[in-house]
Structures are given as C-alpha cells and as structure tokens.
HTML snippet that shows the backbone in 3Dmol.js (N, CA, C, O; Angstrom):
<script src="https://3Dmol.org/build/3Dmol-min.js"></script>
<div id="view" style="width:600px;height:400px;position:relative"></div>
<script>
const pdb = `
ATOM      1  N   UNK A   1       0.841  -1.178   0.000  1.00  0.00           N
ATOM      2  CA  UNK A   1       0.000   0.000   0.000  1.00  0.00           C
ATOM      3  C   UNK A   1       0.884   1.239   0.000  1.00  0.00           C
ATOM      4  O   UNK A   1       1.472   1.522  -1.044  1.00  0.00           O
ATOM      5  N   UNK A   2       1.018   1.944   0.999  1.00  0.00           N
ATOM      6  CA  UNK A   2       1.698   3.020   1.010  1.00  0.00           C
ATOM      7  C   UNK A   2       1.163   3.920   0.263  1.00  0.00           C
ATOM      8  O   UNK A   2      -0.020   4.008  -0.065  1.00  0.00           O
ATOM      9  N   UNK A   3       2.482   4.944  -0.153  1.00  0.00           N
ATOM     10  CA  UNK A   3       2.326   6.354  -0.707  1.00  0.00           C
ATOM     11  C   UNK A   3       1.087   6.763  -2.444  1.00  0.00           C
ATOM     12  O   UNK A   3       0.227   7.567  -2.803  1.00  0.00           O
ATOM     13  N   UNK A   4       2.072   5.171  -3.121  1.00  0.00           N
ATOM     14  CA  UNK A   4       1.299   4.796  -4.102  1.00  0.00           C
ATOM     15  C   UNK A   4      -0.221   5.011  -3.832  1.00  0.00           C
ATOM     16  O   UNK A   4      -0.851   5.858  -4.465  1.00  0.00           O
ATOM     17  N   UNK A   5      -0.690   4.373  -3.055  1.00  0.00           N
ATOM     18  CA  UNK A   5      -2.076   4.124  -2.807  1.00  0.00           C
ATOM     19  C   UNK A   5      -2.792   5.403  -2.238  1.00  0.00           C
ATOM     20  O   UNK A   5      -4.012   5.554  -2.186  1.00  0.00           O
ATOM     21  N   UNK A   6      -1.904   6.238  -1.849  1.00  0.00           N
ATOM     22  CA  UNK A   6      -2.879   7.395  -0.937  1.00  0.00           C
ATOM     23  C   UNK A   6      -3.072   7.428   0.212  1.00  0.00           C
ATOM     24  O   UNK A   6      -3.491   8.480   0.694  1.00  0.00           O
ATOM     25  N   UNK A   7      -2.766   5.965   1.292  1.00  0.00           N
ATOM     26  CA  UNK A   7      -2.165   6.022   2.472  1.00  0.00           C
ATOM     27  C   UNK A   7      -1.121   6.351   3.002  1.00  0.00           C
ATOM     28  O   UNK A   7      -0.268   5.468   3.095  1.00  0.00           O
ATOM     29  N   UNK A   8      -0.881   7.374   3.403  1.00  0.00           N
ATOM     30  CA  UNK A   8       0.325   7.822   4.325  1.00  0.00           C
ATOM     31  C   UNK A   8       0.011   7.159   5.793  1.00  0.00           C
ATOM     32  O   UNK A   8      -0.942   6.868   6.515  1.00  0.00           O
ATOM     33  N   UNK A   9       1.320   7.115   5.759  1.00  0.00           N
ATOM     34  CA  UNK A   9       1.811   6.702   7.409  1.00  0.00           C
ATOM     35  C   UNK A   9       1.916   7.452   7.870  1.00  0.00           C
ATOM     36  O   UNK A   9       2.548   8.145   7.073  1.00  0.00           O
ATOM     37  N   UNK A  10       1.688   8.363   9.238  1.00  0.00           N
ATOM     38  CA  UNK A  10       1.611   9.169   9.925  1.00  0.00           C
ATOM     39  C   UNK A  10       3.100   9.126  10.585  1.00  0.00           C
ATOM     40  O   UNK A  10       3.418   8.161  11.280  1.00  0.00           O
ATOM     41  N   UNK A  11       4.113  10.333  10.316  1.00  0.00           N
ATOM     42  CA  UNK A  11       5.735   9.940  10.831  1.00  0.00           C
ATOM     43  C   UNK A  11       6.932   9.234   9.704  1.00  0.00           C
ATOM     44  O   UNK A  11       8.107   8.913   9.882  1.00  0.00           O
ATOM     45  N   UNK A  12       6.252   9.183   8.784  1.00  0.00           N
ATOM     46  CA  UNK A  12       6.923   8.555   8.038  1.00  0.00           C
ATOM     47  C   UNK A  12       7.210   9.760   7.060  1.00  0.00           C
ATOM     48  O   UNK A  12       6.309  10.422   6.543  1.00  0.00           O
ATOM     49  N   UNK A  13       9.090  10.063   6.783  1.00  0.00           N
ATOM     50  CA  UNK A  13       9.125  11.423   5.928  1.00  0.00           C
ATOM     51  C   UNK A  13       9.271  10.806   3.980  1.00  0.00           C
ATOM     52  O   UNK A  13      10.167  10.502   3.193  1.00  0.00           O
ATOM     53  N   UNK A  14       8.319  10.870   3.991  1.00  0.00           N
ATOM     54  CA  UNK A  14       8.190  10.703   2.354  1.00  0.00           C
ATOM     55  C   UNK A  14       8.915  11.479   1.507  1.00  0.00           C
ATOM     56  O   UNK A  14       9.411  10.996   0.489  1.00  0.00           O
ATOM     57  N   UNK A  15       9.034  12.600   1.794  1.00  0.00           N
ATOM     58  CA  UNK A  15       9.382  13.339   1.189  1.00  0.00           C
ATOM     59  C   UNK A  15      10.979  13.523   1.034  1.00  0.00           C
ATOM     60  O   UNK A  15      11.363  14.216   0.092  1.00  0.00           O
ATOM     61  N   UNK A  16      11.729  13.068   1.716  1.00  0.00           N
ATOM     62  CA  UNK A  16      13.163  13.132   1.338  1.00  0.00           C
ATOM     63  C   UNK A  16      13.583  11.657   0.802  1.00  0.00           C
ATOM     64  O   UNK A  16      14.729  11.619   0.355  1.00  0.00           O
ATOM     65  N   UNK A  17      13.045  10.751   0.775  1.00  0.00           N
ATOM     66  CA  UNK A  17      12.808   9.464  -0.009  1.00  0.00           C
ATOM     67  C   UNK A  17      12.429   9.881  -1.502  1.00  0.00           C
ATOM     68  O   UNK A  17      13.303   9.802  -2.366  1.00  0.00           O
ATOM     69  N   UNK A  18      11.380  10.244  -1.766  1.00  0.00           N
ATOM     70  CA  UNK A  18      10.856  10.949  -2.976  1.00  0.00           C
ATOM     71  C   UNK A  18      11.823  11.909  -3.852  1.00  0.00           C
ATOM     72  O   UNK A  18      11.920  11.842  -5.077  1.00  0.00           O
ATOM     73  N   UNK A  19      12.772  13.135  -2.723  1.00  0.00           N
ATOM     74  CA  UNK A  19      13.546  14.126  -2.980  1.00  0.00           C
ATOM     75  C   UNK A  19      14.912  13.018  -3.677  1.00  0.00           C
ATOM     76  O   UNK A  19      15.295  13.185  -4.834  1.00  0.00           O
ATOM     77  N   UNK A  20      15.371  12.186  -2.984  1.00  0.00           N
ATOM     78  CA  UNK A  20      16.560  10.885  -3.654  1.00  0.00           C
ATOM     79  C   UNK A  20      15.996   9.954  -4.661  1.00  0.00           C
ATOM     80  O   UNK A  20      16.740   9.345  -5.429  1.00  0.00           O
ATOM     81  N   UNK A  21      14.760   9.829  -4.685  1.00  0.00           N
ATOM     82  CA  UNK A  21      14.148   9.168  -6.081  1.00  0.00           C
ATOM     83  C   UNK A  21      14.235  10.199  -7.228  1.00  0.00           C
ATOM     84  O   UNK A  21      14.721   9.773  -8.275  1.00  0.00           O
ATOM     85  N   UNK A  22      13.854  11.445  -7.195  1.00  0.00           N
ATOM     86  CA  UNK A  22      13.586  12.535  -7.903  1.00  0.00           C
ATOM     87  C   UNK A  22      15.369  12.828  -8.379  1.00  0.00           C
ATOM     88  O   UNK A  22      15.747  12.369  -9.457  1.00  0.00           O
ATOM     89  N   UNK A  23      16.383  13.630  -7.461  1.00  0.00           N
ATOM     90  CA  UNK A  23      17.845  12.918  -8.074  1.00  0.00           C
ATOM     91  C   UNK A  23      17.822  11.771  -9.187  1.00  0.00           C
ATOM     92  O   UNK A  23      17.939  11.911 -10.404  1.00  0.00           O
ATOM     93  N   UNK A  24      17.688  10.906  -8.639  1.00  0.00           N
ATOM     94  CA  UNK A  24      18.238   9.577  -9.496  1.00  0.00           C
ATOM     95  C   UNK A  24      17.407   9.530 -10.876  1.00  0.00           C
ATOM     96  O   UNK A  24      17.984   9.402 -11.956  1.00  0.00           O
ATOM     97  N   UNK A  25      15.817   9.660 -10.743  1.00  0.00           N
ATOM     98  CA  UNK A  25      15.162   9.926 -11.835  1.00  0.00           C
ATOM     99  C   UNK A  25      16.067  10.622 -12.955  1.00  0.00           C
ATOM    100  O   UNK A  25      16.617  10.164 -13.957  1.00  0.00           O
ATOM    101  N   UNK A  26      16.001  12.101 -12.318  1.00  0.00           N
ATOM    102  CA  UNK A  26      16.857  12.654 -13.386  1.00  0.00           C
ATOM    103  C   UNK A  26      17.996  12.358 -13.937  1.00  0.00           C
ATOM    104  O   UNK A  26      18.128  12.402 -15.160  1.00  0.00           O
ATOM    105  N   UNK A  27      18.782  12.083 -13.284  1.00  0.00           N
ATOM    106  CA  UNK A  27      20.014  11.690 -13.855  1.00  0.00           C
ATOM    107  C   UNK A  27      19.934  10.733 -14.901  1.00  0.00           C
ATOM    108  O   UNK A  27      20.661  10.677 -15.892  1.00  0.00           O
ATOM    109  N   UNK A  28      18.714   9.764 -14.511  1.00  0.00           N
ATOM    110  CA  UNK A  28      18.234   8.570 -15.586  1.00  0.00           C
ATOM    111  C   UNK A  28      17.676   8.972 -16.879  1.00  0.00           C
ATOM    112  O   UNK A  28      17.939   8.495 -17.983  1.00  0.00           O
ATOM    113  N   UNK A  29      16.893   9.889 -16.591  1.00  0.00           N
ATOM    114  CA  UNK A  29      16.719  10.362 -17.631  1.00  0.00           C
ATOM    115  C   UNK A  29      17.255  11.349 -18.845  1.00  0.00           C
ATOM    116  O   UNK A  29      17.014  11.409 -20.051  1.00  0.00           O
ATOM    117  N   UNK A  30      18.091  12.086 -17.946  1.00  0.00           N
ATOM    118  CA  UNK A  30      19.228  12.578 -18.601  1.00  0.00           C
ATOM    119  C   UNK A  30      19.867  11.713 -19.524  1.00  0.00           C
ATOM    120  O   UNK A  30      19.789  11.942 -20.731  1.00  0.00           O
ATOM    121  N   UNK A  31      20.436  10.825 -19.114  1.00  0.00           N
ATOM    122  CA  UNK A  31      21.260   9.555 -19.800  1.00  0.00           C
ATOM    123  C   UNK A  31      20.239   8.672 -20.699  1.00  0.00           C
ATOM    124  O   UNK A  31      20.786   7.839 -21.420  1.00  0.00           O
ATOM    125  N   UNK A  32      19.196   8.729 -20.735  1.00  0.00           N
ATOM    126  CA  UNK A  32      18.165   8.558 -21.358  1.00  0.00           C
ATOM    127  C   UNK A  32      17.934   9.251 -22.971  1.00  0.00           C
ATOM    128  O   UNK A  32      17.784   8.757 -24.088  1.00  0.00           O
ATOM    129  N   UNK A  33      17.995  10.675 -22.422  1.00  0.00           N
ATOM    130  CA  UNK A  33      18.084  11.662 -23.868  1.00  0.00           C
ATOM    131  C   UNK A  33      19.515  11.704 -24.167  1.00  0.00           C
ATOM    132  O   UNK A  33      19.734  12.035 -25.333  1.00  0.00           O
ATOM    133  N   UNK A  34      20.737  11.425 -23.338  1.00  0.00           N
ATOM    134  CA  UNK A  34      22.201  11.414 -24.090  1.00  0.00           C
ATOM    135  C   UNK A  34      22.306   9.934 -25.357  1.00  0.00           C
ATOM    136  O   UNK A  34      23.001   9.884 -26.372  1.00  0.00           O
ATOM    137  N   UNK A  35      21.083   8.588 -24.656  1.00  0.00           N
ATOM    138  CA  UNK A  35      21.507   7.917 -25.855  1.00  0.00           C
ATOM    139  C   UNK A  35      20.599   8.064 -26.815  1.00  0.00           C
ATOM    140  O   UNK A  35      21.099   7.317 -27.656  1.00  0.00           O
ATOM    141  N   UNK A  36      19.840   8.389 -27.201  1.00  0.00           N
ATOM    142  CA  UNK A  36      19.158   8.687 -27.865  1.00  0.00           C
ATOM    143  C   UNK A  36      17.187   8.233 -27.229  1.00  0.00           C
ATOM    144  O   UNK A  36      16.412   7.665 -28.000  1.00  0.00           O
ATOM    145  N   UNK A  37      16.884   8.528 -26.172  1.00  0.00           N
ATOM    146  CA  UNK A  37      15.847   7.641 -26.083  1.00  0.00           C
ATOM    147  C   UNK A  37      14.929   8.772 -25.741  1.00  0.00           C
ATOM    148  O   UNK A  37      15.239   9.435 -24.752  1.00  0.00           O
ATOM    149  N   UNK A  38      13.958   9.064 -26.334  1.00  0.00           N
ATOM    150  CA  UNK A  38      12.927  10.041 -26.125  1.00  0.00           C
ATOM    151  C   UNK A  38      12.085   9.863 -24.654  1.00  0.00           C
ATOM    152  O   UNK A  38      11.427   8.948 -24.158  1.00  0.00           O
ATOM    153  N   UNK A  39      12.397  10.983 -24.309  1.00  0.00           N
ATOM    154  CA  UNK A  39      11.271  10.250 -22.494  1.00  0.00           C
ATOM    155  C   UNK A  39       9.670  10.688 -22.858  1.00  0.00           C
ATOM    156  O   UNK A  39       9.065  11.022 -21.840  1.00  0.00           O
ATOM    157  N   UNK A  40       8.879  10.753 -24.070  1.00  0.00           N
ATOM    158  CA  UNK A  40       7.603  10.247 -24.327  1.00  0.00           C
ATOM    159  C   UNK A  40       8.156   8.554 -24.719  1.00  0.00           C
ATOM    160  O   UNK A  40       7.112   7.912 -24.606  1.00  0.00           O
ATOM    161  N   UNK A  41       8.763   8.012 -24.934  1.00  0.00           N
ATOM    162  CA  UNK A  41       8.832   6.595 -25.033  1.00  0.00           C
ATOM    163  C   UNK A  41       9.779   6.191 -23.873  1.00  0.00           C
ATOM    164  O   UNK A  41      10.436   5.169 -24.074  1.00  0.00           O
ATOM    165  N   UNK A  42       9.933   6.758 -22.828  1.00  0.00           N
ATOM    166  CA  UNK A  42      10.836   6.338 -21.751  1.00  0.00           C
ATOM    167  C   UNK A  42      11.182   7.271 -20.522  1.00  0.00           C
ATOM    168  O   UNK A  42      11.488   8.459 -20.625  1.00  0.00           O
ATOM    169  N   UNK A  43      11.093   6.593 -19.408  1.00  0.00           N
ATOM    170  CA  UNK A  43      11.454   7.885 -18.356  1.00  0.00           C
ATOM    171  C   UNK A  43      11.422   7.306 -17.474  1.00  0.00           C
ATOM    172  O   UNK A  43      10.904   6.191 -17.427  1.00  0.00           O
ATOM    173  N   UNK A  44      12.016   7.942 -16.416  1.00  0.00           N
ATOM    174  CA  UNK A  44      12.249   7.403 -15.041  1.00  0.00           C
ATOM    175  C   UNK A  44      11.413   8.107 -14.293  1.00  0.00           C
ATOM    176  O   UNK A  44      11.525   9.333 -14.279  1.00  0.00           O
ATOM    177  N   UNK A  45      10.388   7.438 -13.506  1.00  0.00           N
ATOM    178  CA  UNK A  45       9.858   8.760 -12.623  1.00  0.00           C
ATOM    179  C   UNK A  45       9.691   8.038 -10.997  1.00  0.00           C
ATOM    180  O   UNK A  45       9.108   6.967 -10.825  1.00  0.00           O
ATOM    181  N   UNK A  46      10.465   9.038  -9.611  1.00  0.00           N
ATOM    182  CA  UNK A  46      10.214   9.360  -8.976  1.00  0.00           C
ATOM    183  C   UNK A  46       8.837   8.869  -8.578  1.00  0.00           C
ATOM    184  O   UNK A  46       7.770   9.009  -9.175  1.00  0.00           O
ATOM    185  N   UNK A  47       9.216   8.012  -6.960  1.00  0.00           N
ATOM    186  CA  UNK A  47       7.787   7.521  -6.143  1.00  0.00           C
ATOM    187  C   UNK A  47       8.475   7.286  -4.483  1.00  0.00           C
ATOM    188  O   UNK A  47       9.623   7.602  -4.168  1.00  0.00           O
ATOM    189  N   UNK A  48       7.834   6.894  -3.912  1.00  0.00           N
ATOM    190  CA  UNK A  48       8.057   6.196  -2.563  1.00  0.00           C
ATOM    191  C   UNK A  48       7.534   5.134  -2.491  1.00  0.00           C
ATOM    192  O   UNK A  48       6.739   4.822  -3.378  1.00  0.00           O
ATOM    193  N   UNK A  49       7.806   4.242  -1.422  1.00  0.00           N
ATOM    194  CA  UNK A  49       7.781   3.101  -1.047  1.00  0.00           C
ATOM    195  C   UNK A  49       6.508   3.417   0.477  1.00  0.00           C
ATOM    196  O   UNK A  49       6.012   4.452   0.921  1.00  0.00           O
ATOM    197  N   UNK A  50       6.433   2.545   0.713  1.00  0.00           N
ATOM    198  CA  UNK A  50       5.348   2.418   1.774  1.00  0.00           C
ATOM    199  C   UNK A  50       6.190   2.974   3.451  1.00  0.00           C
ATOM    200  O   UNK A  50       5.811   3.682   4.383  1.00  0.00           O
ATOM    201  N   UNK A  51       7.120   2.413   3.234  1.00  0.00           N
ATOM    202  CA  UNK A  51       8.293   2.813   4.373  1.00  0.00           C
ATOM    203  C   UNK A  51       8.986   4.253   3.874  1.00  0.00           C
ATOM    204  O   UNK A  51      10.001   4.618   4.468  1.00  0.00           O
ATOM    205  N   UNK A  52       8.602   4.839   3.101  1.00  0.00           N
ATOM    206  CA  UNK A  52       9.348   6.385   2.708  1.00  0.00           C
ATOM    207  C   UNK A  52      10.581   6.229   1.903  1.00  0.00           C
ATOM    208  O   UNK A  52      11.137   7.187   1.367  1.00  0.00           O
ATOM    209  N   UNK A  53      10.913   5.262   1.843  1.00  0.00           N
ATOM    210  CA  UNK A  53      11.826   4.871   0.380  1.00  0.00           C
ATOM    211  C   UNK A  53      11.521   5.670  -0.740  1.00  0.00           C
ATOM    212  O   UNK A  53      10.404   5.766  -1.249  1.00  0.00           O
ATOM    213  N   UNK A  54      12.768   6.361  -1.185  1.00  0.00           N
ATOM    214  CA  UNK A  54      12.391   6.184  -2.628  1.00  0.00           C
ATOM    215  C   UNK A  54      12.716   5.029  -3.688  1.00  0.00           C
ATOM    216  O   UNK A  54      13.366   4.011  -3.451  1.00  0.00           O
ATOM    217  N   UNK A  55      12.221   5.336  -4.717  1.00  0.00           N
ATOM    218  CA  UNK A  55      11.635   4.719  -5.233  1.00  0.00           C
ATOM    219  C   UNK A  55      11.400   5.095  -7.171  1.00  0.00           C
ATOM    220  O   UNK A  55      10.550   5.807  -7.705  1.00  0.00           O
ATOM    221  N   UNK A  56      12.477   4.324  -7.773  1.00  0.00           N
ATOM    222  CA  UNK A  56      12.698   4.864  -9.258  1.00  0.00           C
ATOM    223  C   UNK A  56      11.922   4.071 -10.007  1.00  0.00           C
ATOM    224  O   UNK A  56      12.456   2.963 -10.067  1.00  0.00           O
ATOM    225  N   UNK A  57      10.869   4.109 -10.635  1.00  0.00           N
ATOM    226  CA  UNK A  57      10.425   3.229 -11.728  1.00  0.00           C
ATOM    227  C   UNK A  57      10.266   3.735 -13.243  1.00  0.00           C
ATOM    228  O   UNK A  57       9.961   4.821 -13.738  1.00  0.00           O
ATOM    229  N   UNK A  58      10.573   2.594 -13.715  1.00  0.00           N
ATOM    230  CA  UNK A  58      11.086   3.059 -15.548  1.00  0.00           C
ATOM    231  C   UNK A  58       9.126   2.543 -15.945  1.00  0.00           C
ATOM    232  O   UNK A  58       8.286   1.698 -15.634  1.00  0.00           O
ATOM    233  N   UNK A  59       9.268   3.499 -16.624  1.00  0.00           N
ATOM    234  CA  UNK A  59       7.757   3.611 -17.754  1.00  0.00           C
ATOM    235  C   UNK A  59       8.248   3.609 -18.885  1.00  0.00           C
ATOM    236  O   UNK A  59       9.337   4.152 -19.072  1.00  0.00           O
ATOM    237  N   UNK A  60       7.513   2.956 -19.974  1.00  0.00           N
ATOM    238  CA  UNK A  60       7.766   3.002 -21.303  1.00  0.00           C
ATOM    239  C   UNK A  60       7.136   2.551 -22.051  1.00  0.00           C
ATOM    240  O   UNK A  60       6.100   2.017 -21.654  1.00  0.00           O
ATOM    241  N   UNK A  61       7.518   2.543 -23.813  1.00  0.00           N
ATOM    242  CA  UNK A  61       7.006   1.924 -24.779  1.00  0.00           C
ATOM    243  C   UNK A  61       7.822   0.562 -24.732  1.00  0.00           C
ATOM    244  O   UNK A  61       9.004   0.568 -24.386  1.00  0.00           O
ATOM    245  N   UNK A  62       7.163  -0.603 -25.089  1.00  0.00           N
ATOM    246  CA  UNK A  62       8.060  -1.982 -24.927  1.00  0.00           C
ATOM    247  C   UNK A  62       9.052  -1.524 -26.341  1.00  0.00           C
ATOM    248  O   UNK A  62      10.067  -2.217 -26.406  1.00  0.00           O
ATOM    249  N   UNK A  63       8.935  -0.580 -27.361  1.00  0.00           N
ATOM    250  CA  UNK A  63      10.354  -0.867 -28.122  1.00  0.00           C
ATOM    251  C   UNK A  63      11.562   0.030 -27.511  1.00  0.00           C
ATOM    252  O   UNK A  63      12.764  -0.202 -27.643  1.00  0.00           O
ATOM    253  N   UNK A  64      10.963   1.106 -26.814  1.00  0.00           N
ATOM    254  CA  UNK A  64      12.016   1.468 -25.980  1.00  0.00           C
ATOM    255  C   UNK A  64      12.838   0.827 -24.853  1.00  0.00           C
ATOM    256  O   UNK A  64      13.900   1.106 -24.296  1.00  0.00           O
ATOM    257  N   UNK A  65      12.058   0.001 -24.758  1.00  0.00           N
ATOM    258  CA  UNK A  65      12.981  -1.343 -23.416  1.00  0.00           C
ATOM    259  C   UNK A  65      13.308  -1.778 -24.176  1.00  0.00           C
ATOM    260  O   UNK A  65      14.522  -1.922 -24.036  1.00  0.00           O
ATOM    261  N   UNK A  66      13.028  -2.103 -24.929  1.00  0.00           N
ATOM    262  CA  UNK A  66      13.904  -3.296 -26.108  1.00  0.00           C
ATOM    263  C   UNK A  66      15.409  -2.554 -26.271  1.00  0.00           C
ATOM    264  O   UNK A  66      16.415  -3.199 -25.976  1.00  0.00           O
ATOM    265  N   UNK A  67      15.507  -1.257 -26.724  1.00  0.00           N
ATOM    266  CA  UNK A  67      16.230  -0.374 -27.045  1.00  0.00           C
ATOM    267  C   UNK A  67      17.304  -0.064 -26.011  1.00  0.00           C
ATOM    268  O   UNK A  67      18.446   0.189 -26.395  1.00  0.00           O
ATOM    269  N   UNK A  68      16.939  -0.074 -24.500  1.00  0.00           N
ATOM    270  CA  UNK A  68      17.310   0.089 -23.324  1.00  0.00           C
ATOM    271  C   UNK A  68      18.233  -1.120 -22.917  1.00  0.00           C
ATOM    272  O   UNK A  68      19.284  -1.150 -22.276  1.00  0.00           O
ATOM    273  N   UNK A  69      17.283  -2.363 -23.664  1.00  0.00           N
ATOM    274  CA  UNK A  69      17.879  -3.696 -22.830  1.00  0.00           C
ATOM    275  C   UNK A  69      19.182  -3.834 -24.119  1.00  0.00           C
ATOM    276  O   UNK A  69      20.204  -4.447 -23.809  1.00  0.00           O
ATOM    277  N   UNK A  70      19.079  -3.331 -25.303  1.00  0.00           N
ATOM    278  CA  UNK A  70      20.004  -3.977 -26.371  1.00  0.00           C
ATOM    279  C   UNK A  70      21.461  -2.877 -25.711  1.00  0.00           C
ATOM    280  O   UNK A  70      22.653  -3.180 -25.665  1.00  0.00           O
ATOM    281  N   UNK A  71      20.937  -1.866 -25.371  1.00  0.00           N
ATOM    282  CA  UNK A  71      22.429  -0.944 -24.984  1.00  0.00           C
ATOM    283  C   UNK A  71      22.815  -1.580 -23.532  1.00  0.00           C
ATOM    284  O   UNK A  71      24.023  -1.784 -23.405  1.00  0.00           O
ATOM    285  N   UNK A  72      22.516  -1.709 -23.121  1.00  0.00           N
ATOM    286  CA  UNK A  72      23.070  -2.560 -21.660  1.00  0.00           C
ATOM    287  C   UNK A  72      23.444  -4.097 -22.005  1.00  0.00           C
ATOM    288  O   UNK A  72      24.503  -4.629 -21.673  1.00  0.00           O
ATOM    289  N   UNK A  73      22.393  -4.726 -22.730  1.00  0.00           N
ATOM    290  CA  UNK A  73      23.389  -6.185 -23.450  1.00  0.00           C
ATOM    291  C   UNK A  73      25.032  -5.883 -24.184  1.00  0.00           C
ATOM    292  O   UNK A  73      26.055  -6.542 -23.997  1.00  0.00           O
ATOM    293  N   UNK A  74      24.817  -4.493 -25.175  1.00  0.00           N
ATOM    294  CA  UNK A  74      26.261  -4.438 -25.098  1.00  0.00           C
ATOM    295  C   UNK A  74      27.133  -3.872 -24.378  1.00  0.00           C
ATOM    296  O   UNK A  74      28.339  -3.798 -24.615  1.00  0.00           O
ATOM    297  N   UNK A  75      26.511  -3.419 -23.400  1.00  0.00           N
ATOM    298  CA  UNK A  75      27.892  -3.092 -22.098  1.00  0.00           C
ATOM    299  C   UNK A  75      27.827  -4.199 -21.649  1.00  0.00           C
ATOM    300  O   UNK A  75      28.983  -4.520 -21.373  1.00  0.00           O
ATOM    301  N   UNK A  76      27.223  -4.910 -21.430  1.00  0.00           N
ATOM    302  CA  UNK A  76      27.815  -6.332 -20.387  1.00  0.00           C
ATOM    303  C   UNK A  76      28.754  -7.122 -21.631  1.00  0.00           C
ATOM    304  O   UNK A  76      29.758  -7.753 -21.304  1.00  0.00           O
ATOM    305  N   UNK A  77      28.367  -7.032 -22.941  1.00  0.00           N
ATOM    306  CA  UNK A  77      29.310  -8.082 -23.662  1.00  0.00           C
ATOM    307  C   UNK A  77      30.426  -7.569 -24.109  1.00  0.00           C
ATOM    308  O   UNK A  77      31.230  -8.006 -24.932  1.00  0.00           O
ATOM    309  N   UNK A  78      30.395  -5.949 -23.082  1.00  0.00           N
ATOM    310  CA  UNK A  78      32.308  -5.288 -23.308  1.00  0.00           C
ATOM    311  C   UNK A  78      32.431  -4.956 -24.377  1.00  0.00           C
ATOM    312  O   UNK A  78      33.599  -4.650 -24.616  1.00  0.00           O
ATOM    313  N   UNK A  79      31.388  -4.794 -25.678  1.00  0.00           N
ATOM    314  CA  UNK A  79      31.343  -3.676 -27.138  1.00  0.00           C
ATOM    315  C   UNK A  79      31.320  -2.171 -26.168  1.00  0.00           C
ATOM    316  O   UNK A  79      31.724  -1.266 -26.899  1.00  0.00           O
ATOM    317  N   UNK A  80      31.041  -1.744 -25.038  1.00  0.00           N
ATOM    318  CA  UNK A  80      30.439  -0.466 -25.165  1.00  0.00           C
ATOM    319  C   UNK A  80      29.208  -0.213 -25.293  1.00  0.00           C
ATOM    320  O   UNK A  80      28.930   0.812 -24.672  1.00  0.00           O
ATOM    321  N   UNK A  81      28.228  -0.722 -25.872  1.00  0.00           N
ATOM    322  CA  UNK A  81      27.036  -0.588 -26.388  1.00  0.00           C
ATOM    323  C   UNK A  81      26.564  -0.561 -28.014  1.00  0.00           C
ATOM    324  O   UNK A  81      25.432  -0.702 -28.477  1.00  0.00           O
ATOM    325  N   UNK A  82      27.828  -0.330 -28.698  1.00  0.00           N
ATOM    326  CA  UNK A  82      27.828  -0.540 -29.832  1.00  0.00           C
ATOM    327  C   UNK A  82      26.871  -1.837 -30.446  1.00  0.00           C
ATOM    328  O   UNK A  82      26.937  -3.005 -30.064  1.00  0.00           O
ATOM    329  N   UNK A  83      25.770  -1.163 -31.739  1.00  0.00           N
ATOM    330  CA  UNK A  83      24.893  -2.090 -32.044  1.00  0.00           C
ATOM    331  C   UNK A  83      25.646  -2.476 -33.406  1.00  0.00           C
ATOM    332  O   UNK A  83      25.196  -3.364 -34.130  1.00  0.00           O
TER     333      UNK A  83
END
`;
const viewer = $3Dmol.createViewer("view");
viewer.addModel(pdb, "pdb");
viewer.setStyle({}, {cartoon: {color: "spectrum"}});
viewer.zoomTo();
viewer.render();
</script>
C-alpha cells in the first residue's frame, strides 16, 4: 500500500525518499536523452515506497525497453554498447 495508494503513514518522511528518487530519476533520464531515447517513449519517474523509500520506476514503450535492454546487453558483452 503506502504512498502509491494514498495512504500515508503518519511519521513517516516521504518526502526526502521521494527528494533521492527525484535525483536519481533525473540523472536517468538525462542519460536517457544522451543515448538517444525520447522520455515520451521512456522515463524514469520518482515515487516512494510504503516505508518512505524512494523509489525509481522506468515507464515506457516496450520498443524502448527493447532499445534500453540492447544498450546494456552491449555493455555487459564489453562492445560499449555498440549495435
């Protein structure tokens, strides 16, 4: 349940959880538009967790994950990312 849902916990600071999701978002998305990936087909957005966590979740078009997962397949196979 949690924040998602519209239940707050009473004491629980959401908001600096949210404020370190919101960081990381961006940066993701930044690196997002450096490889070429449009954030209407991709983005990171900023949430909390039920415990005040933040909380990064990727939204997208499935060819943009496709796109996402093929540049990270070639960093793990040590091209760089090169397609």
């Amino acid at each position: 349940m949690g924040a998602d849902f519209g239940l707050w916990v009473p004491g629980v600071d959401y908001l600096a959880g949210w404020r370190e999701a919101r960081e990381a978002a961006d940066r993701l998305n930044r690196a997002f538009l450096g490889v070429g990936l449009e954030l209407s087909e991709a983005r990171a957005v900023a949430a909390t967790d039920d415990a005040g966590r933040g909380v990064v979740r990727l939204v997208g078009l499935p060819r943009a994950a496709v796109q996402l997962a093929e540049l990270l397949e070639g960093l793990a196979d040590g091209d760089g990312g090169a397609r």
